[in-house]
N, CA and C atoms as an extended XYZ file, in Angstrom:
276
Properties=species:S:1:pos:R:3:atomname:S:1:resname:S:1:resid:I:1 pbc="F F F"
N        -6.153        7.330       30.095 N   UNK     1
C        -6.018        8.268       29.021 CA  UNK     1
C        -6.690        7.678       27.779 C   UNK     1
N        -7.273        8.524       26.628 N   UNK     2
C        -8.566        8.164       26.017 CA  UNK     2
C        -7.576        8.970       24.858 C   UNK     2
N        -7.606        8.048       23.678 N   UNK     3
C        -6.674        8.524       22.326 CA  UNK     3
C        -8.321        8.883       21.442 C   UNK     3
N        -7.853        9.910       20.665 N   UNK     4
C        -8.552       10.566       19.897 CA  UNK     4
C        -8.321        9.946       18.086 C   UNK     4
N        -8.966        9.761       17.470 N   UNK     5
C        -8.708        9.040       16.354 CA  UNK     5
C        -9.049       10.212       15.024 C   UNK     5
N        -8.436       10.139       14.282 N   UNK     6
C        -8.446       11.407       12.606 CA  UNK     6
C        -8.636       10.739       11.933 C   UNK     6
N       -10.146       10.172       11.545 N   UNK     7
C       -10.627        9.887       10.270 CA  UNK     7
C       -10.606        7.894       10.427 C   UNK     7
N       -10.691        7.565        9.326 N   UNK     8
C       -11.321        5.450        9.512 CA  UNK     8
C       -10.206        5.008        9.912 C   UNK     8
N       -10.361        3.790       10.063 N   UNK     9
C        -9.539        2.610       10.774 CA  UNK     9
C        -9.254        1.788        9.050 C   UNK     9
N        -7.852        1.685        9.349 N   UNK    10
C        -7.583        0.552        8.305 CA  UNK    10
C        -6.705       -0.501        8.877 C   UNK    10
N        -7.210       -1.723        7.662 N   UNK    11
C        -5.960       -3.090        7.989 CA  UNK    11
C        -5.049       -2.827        6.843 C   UNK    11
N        -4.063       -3.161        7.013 N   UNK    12
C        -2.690       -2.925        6.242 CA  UNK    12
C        -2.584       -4.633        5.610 C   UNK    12
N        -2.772       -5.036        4.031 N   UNK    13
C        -2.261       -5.922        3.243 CA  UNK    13
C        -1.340       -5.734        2.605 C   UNK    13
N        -0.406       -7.152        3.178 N   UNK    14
C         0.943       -6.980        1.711 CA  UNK    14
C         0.751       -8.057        0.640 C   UNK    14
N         0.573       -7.997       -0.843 N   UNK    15
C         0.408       -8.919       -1.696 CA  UNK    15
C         1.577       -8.581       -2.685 C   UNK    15
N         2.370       -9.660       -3.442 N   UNK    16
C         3.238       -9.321       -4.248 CA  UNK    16
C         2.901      -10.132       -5.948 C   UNK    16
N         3.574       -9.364       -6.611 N   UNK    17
C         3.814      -10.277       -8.020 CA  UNK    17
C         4.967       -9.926       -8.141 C   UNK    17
N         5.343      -11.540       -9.090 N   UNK    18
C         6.417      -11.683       -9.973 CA  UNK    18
C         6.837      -10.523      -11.029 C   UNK    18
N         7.866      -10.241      -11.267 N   UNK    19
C         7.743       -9.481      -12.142 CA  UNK    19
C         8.815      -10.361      -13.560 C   UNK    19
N         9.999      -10.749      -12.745 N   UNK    20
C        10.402      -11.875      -13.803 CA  UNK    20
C        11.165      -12.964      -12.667 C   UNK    20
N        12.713      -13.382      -12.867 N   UNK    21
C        13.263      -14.685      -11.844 CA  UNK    21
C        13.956      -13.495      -10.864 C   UNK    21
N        13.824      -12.295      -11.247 N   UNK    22
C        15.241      -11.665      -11.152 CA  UNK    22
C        14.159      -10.009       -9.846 C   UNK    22
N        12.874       -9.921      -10.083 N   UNK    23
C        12.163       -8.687       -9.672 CA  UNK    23
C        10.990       -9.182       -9.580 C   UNK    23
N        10.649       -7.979       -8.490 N   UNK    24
C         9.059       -8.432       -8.059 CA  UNK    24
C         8.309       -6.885       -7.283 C   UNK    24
N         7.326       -6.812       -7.452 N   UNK    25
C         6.576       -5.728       -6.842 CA  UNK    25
C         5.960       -6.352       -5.387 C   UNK    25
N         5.774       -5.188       -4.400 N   UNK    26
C         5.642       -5.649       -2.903 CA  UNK    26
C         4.431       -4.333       -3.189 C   UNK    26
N         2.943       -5.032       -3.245 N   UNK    27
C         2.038       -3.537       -2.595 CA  UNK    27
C         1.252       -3.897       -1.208 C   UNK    27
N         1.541       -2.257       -0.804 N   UNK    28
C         1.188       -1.295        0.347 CA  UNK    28
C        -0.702       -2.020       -0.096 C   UNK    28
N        -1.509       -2.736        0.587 N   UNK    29
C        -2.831       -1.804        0.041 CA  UNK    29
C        -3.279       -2.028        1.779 C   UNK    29
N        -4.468       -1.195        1.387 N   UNK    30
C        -5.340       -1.751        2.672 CA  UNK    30
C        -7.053       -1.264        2.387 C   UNK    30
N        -7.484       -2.032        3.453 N   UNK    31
C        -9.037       -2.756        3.764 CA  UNK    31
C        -9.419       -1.287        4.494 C   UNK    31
N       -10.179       -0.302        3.992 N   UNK    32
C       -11.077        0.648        4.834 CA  UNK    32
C       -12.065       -0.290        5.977 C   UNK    32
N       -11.797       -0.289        7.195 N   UNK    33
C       -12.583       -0.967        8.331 CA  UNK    33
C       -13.994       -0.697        8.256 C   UNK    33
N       -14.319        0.925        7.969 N   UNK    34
C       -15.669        1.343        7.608 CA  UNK    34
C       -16.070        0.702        6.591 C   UNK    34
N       -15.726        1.208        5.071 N   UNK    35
C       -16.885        0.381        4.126 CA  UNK    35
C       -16.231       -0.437        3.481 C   UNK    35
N       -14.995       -1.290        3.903 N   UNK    36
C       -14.826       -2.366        3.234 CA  UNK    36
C       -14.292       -2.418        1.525 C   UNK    36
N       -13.834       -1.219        1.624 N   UNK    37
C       -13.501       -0.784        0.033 CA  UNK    37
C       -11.775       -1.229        0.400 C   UNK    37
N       -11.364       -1.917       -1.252 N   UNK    38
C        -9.702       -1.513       -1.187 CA  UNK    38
C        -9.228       -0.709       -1.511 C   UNK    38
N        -7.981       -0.498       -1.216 N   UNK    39
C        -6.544        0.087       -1.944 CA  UNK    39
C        -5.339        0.092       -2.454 C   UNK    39
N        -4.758        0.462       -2.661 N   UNK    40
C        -3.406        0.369       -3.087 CA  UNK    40
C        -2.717        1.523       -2.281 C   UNK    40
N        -1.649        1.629       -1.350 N   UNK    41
C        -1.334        2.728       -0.661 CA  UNK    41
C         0.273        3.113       -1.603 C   UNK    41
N         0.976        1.812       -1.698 N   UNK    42
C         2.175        2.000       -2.870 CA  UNK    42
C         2.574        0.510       -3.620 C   UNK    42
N         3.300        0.821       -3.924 N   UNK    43
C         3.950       -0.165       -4.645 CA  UNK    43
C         5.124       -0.297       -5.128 C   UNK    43
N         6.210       -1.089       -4.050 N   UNK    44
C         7.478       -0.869       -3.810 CA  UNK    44
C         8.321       -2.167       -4.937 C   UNK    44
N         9.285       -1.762       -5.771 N   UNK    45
C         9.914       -2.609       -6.753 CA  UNK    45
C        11.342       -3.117       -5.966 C   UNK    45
N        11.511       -4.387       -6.207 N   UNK    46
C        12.292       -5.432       -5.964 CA  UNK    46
C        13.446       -5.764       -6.796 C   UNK    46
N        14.510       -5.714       -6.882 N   UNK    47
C        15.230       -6.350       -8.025 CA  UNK    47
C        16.399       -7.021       -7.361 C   UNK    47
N        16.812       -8.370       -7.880 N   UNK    48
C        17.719       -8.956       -7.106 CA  UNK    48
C        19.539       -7.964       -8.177 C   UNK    48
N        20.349       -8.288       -7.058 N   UNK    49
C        20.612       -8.469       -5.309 CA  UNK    49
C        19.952       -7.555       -4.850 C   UNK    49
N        19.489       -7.877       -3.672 N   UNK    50
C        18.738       -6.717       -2.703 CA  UNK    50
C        19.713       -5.959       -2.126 C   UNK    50
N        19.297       -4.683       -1.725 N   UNK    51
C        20.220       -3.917       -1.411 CA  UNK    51
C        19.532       -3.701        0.191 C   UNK    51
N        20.314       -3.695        1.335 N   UNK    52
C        19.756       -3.859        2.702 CA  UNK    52
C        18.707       -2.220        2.894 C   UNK    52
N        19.276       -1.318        2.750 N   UNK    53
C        18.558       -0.242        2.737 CA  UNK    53
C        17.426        0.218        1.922 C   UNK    53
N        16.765       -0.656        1.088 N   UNK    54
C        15.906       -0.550        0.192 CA  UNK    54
C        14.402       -0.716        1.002 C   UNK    54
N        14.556       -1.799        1.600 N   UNK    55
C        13.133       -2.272        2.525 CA  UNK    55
C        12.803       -1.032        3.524 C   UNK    55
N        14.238       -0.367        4.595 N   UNK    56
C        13.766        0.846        5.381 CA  UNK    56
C        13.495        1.736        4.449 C   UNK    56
N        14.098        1.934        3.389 N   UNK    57
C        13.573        3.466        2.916 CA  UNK    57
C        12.092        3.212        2.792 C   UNK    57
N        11.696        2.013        2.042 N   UNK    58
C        10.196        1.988        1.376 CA  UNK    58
C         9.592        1.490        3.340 C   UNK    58
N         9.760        0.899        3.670 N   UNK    59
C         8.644        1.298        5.092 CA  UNK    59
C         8.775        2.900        5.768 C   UNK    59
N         9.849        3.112        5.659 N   UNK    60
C         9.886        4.924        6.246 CA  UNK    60
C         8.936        5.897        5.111 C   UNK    60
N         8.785        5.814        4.094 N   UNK    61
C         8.239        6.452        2.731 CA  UNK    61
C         6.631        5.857        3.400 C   UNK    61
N         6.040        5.040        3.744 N   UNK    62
C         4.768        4.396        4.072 CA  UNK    62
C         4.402        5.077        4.977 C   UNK    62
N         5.246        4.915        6.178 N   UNK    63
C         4.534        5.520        7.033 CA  UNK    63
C         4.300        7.296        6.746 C   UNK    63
N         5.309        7.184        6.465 N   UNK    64
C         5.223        9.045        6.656 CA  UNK    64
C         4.015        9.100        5.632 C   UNK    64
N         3.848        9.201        4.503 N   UNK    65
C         2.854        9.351        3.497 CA  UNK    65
C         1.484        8.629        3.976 C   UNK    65
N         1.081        7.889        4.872 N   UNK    66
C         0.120        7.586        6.049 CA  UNK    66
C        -0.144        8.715        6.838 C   UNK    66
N         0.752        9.245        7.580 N   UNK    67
C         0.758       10.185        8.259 CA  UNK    67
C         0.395       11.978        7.688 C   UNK    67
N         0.549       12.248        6.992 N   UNK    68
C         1.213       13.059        5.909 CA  UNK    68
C        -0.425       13.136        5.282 C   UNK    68
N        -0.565       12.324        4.568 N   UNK    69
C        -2.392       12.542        3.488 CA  UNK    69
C        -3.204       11.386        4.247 C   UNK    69
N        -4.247       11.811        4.297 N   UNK    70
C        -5.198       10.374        4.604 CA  UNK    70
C        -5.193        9.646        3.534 C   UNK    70
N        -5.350        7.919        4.033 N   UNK    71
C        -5.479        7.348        2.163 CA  UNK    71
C        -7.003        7.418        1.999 C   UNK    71
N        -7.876        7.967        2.534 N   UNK    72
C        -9.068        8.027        2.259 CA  UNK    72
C        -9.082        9.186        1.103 C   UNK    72
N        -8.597        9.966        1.155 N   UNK    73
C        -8.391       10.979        0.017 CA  UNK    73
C        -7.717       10.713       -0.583 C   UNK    73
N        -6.513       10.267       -0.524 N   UNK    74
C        -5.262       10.082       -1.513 CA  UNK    74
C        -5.941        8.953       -2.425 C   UNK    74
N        -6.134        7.855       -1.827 N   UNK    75
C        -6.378        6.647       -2.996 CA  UNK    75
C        -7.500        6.644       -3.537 C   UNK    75
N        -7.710        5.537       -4.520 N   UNK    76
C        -8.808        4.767       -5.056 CA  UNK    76
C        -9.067        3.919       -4.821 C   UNK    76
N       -11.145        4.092       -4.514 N   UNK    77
C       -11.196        2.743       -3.537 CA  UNK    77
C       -12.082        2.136       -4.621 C   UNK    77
N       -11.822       -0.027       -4.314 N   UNK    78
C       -12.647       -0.345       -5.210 CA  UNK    78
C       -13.331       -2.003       -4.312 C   UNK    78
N       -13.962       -2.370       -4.388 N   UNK    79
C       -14.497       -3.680       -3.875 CA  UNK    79
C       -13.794       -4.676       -3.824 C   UNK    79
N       -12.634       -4.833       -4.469 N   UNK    80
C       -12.132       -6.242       -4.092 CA  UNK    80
C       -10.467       -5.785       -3.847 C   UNK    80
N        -9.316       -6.572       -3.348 N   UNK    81
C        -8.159       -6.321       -3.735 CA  UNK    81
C        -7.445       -6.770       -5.089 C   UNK    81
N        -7.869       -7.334       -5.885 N   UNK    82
C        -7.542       -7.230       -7.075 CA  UNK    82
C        -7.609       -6.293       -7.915 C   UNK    82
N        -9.229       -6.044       -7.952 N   UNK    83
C        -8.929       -4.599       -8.697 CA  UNK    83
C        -8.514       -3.372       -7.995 C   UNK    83
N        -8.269       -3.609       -7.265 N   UNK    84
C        -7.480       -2.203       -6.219 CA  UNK    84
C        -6.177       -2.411       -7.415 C   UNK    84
N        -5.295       -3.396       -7.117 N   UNK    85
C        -3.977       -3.512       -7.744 CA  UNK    85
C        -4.019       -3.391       -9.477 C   UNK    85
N        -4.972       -4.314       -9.662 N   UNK    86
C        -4.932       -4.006      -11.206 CA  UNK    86
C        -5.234       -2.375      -11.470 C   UNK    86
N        -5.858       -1.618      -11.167 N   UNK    87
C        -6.541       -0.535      -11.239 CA  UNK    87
C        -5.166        0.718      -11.022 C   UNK    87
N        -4.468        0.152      -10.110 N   UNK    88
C        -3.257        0.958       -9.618 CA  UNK    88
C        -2.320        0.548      -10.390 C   UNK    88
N        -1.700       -0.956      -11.149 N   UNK    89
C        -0.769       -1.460      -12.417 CA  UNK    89
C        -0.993       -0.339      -13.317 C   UNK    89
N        -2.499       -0.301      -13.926 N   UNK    90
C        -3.118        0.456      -14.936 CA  UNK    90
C        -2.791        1.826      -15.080 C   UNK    90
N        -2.986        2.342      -13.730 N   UNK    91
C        -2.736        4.164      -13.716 CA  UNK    91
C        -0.937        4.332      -13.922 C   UNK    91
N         0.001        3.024      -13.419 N   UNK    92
C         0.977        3.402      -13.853 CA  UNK    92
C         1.592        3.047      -15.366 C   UNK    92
């Protein structure tokens, strides 16, 4: 059996920052396989104590919104992963 594919291939990166001792941001981005452009897919906030249900909601919210829009349309793509993230800090 021969799977049919909807649109590019991506790799999925997780990179985080500090935000202070206490919070931290976790982003979604990923590597377009075709032209090598980044993204930012989300960007999920951290704050201690963690709460156990916080991590499934934000991977269930990923996938579906994967599924749901292509990130080829949805995002902004840019040459490196830095400015993917800075670029996505900025818009928020």
């Amino acid at each position: 059996m021969s799977m049919s594919f909807l649109g590019d291939s991506y790799q999925q990166i997780i990179t985080w920052r500090r935000l202070s001792d206490s919070a931290a941001v976790r982003y979604v981005c990923f590597l377009n396989l075709q032209t090598l452009l980044y993204a930012v897919q989300s960007a999920d906030f951290y704050s201690l104590p963690l709460d156990d249900s916080t991590q499934s909601f934000h991977d269930r919210q990923l996938i579906e919104l994967f599924i749901e829009i292509s990130p080829r349309d949805r995002c902004e793509w840019h040459p490196s992963l830095m400015e993917a993230m800075d670029a996505h800090d900025a818009a928020f």
